[in-house]
C-alpha positions in Angstrom: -12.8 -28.5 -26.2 -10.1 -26.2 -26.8 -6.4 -27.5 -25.9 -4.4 -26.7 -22.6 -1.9 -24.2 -23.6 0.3 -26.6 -21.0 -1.2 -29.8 -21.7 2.1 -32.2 -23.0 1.0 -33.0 -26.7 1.4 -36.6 -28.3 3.0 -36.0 -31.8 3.9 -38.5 -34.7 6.1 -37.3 -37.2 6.4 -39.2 -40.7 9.7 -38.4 -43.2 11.1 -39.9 -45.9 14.5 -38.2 -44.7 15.9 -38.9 -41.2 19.2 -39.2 -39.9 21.9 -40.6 -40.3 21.3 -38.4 -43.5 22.5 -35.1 -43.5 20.3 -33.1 -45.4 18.4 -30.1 -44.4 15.0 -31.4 -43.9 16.6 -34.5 -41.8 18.4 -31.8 -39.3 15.1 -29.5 -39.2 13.2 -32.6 -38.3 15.6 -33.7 -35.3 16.0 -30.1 -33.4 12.8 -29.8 -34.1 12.1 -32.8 -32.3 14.6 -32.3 -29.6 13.1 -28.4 -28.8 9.4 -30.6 -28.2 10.4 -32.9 -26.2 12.6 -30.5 -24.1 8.9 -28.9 -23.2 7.8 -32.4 -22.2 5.8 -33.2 -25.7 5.8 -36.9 -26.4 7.2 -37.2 -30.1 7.7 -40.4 -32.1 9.4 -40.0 -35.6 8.9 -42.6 -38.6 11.4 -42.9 -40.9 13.2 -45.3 -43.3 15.9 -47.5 -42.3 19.0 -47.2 -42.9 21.9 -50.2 -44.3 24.7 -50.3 -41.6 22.8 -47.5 -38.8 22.2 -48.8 -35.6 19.0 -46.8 -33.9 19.0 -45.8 -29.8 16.3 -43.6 -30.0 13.5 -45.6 -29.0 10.7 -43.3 -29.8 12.0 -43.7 -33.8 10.6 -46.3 -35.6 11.8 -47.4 -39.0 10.8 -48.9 -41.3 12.2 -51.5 -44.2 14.0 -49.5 -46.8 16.4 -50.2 -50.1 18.7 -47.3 -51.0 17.9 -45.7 -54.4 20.8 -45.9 -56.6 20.6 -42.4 -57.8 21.1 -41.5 -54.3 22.6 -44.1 -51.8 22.4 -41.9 -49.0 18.3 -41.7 -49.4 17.0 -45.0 -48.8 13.6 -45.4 -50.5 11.1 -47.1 -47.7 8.5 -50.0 -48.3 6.6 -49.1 -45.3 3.1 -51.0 -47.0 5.0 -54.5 -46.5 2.5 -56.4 -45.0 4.2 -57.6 -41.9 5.3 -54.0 -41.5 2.6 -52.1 -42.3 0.3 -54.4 -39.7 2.7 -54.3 -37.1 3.5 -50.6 -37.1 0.1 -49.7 -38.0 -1.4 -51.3 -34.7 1.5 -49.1 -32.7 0.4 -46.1 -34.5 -3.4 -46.8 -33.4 -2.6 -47.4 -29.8 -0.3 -44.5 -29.5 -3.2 -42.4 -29.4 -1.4 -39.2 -31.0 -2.9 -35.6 -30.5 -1.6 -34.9 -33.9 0.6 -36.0 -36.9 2.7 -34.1 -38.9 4.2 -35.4 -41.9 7.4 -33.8 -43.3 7.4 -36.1 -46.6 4.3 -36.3 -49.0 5.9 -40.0 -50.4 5.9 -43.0 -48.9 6.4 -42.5 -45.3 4.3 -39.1 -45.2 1.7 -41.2 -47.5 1.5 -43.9 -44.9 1.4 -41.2 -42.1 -1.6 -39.3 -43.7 -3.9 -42.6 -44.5 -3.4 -43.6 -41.2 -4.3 -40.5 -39.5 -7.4 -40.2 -41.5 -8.2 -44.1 -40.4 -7.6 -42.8 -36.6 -9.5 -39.4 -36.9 -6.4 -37.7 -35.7 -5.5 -34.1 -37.5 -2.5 -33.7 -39.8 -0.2 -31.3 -40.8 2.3 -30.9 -43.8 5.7 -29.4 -43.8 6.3 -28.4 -47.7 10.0 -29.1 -47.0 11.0 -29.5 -50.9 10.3 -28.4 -54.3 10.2 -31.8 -55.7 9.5 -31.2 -59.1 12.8 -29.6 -59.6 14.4 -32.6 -58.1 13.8 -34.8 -60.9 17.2 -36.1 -61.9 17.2 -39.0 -59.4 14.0 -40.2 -61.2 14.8 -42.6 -64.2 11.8 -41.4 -66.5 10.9 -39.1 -68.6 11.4 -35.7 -67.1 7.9 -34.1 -69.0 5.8 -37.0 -67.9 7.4 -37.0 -64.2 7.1 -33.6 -63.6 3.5 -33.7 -64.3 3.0 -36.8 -62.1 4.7 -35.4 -59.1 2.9 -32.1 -59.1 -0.5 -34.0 -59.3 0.8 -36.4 -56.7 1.9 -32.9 -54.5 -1.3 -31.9 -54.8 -3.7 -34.5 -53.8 -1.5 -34.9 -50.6 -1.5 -31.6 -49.4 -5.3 -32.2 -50.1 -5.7 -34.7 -47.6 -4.1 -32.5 -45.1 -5.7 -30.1 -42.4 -3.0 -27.3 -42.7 0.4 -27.2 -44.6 3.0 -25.5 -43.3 5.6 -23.2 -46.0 9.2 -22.7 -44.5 9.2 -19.2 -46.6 6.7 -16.6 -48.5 7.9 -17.7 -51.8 7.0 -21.6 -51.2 3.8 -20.5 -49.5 3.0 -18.6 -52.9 3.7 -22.6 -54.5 1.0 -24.1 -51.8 -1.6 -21.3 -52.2 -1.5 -22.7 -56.7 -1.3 -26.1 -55.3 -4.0 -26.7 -52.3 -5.6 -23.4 -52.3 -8.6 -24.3 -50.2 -6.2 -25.5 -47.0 -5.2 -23.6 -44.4 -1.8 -22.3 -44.4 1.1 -20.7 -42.6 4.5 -19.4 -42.7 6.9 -21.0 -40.2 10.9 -21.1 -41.0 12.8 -24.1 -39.3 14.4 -22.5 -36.4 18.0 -23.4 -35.8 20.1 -23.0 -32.1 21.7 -19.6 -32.6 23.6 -20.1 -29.7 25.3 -23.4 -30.8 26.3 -22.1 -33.9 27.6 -18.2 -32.3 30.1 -20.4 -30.3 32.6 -22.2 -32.9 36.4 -22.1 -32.0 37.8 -20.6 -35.1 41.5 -20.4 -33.7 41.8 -24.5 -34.1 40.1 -25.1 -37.2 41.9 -22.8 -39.3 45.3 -24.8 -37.5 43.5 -27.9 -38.7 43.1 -26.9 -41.8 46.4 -25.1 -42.2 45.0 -21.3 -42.9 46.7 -18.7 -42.1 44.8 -16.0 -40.2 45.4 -13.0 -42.9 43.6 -15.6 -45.1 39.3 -14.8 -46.2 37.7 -17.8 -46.0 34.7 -18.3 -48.5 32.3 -21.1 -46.8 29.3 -23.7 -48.3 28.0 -25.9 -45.6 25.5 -28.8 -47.5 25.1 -31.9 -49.4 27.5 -31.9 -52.6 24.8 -32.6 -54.9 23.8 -31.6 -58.2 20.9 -29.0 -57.1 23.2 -26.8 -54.9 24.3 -25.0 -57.9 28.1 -25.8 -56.9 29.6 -25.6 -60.8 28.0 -22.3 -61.2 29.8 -21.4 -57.7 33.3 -22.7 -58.8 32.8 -21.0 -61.9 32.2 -17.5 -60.4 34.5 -17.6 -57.6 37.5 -19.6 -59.6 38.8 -16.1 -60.9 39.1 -14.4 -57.2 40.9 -17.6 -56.1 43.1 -17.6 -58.7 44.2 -14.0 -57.8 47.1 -14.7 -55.4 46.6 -11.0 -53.9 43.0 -12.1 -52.8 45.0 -14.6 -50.1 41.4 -16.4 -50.2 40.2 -20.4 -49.8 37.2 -21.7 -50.3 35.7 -24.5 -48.0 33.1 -27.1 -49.1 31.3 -28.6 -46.4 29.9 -32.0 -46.4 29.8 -34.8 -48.8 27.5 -36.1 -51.6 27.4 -37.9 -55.6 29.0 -34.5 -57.1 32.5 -34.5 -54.7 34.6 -36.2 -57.8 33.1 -33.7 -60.2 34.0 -31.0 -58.5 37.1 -31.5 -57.5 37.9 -32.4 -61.2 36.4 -28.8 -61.8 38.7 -27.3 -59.4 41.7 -28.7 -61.0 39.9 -27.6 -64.5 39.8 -24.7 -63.6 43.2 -23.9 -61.8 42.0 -23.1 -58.3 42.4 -26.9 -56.6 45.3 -25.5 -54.3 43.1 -22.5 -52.8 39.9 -25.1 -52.5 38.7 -27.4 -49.8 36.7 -30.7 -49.6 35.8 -31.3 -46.1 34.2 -34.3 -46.8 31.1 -35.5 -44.3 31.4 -33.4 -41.1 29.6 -34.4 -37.9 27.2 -31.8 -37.0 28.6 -31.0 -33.6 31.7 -29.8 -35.3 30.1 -27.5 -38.2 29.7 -24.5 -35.8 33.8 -24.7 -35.6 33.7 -24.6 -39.7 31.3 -21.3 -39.6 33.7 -19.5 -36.9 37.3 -19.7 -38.8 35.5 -18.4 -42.1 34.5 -14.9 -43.7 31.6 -14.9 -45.2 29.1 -17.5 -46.5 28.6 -18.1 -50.1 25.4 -20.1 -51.4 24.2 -20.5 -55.2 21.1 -23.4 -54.8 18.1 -22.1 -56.9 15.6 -24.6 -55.5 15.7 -24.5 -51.5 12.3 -23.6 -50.2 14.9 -21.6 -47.4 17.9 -22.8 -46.4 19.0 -23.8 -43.1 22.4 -23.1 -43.6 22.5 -19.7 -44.4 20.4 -19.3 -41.1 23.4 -20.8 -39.0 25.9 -18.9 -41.3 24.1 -15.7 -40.2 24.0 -16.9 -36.4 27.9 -17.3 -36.8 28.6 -13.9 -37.8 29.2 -14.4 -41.3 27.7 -12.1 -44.0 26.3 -13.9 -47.0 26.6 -14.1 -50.7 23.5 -15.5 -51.8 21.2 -16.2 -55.3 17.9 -14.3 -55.0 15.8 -17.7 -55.9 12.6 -19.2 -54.0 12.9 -18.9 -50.2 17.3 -19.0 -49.3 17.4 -15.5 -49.8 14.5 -14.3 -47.3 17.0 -14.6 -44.6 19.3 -12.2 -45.6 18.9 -8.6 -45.5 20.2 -7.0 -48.8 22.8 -4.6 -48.1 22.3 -5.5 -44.5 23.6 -8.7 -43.3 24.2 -9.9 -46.6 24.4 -9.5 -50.5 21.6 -11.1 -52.6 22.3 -11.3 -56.2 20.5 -12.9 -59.4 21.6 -15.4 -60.9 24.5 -14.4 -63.3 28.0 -15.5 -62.7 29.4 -12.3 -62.9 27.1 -10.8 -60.4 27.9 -13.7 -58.1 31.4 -12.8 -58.2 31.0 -9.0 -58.1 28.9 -9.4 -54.2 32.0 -11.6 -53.3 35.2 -9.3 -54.4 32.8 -6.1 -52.8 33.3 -8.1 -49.3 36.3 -9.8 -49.8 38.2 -6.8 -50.6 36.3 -4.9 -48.2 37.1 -5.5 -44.5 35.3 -3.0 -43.1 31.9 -4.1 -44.9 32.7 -7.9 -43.8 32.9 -6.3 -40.3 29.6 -4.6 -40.7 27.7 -6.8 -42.5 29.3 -10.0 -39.5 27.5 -7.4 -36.8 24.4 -6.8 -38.5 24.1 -10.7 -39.2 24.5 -11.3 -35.0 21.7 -8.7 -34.6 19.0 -10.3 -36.5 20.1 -13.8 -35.5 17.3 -13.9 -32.6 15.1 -14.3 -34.9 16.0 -17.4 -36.6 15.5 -19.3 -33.2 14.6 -22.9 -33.0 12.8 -21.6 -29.9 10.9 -18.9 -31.6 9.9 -21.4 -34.7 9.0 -24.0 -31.8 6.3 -21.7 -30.4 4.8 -21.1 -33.6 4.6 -24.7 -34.1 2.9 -25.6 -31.1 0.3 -22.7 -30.9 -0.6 -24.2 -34.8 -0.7 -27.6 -33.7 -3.3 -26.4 -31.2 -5.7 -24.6 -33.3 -5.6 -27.3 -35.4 -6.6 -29.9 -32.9 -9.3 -27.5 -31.6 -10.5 -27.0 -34.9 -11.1 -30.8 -35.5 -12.8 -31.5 -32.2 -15.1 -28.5 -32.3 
């Protein structure tokens, strides 16, 4: 029987990621989350627990966890524990869930999908990462581990109904890896509104900027897959230039911070640099307003959540045309997408940091287009997917 377009839906998500992580995937999974059950959908999240994180939410349910010592800030759940696994598994069958959607194809999204197939209920698969390329917190050998976690990628998308790709070029890496399911294309959505709204007066007092200053900004985890030496490297010559009058601000915190601010000093520009450190989300939007344009070098993001709040700022971005961060932006448009050369890097930034005007143009342009990054719009898309998926298991 097909579903009541206004019928409140019962959903379980299942992630390896979750706050108080601040990654990408965990923020897309909470406003995801918070836009559902703001329509009156039920949804409960399982995730890992956390050393030292106290949990209020009491539609989250975690499960034991040890931190991975290759990356403390990513516990590593034992959700198969046998006390654990019983007692959460009986929860799970009671619940009664319309639909489960797992955002991890590891342990947690592992548990999630055998248990869903147990209970008969349909499941869905955010492709959220392109783990093979994430292979330097794995101690083996990188050949044999590769190869592993592609065949492991592939049976689990196998045992799910539909997968969802946040951009065309990861839903190019689904169609080689499950091409028999059902796919779609739905980017995470982000509040445009929050982040069109930062004060930019008191952040560059906080931070001691002077307004005639251009402000180059990274929002994410300091971590070795961003690309962030190959960032210092190309911008450290504009910085260096004292008639650029130019800073550049690193948001957020992660294994690489030391490295890189040895780099900075290594390369002469630790005066004209940043480190924020961890930021509380409810303050980034502050971070976006007192800066100039948005400068992001990753290679392996399947799209990039912060360029879409960067764009929903104002801010024109710089951005390496690699997998999905660059679908966003609009070349010549809103934005300046560049391969992946150093010296073409810096070119895209001089053009708009010596060109006002552009910045102007390219800030308007990026506040146009912003609509359609919504959380709201993404949320719609979700649901009517969620739907035909249900309809298609009951018919």
């Amino acid at each position: 029987m097909p579903q009541n377009s206004d019928c409140p839906l019962n959903i379980a998500f299942f992630c390896d990621a979750y706050k108080p992580t601040c990654s990408g995937v965990a923020v897309s999974i909470e406003t995801t989350a918070q836009e559902l059950r703001s329509r009156g959908h039920r949804v409960t999240i399982y995730a890992p627990r956390y050393n030292g994180y106290e949990e209020h939410d009491p539609n989250v349910i975690r499960f034991p966890a040890g931190h991975w010592f290759r990356a403390r800030d990513f516990p590593v759940a034992w959700p198969l524990l046998p006390r654990a696994s019983v007692r959460t598994g009986t929860r799970f069958r009671r619940a009664n869930y319309d639909i489960v959607h797992s955002h991890s194809p590891f342990t947690i999204g592992t548990t999630g999908a055998r248990w869903a197939r147990r209970n008969g209920t349909p499941i869905v698969f955010t492709f959220h990462t392109l783990y093979h390329r994430y292979l330097h917190y794995v101690p083996a050998p990188s050949a044999w581990t590769r190869s592993y976690i592609v065949w492991w990628v592939r049976q689990y998308c196998q045992l799910c109904d539909h997968i969802i790709a946040p951009s065309r070029a990861v839903a190019q890496v689904v169609s080689h890896l499950a091409p028999d399911t059902s796919r779609s294309i739905i980017p995470t959505g982000i509040d445009t509104a929050r982040f069109a709204s930062g004060n930019r007066a008191s952040l560059r007092e906080q931070l001691k900027i002077a307004n005639d200053q251009v402000v180059l900004l990274y929002v994410g985890r300091l971590v070795r897959e961003k690309n962030l030496e190959f960032l210092l490297r190309s911008v450290a010559p504009l910085l260096r230039q004292s008639s650029t009058r130019s800073r550049l601000v690193l948001v957020g915190g992660g294994p690489a911070l030391e490295f890189l601010r040895e780099l900075s000093h290594d390369l002469g520009i630790a005066d004209k640099v940043v480190f924020t450190g961890f930021v509380p989300p409810e303050k980034t939007p502050d971070y976006y307003a007192a800066s100039d344009m948005f400068v992001f070098a990753s290679r392996t993001e399947t799209q990039g959540v912060s360029i879409a709040e960067a764009l929903a700022a104002g801010l024109p971005c710089v951005v390496v045309g690699a997998m999905g961060a660059a679908e966003a932006v609009t070349n010549g448009v809103n934005g300046i997408v560049v391969p992946p050369r150093e010296n073409a890097f810096r070119n895209a930034v001089a053009q708009l940091l010596f060109d006002p005007q552009l910045r102007a143009s390219m800030s308007r342009k990026a506040r146009e287009l912003s609509p359609s990054l919504s959380q709201s719009r993404s949320v719609d898309a979700l649901l009517e997917l969620y739907r035909a998926t249900i309809d298609a298991q009951s018919s």
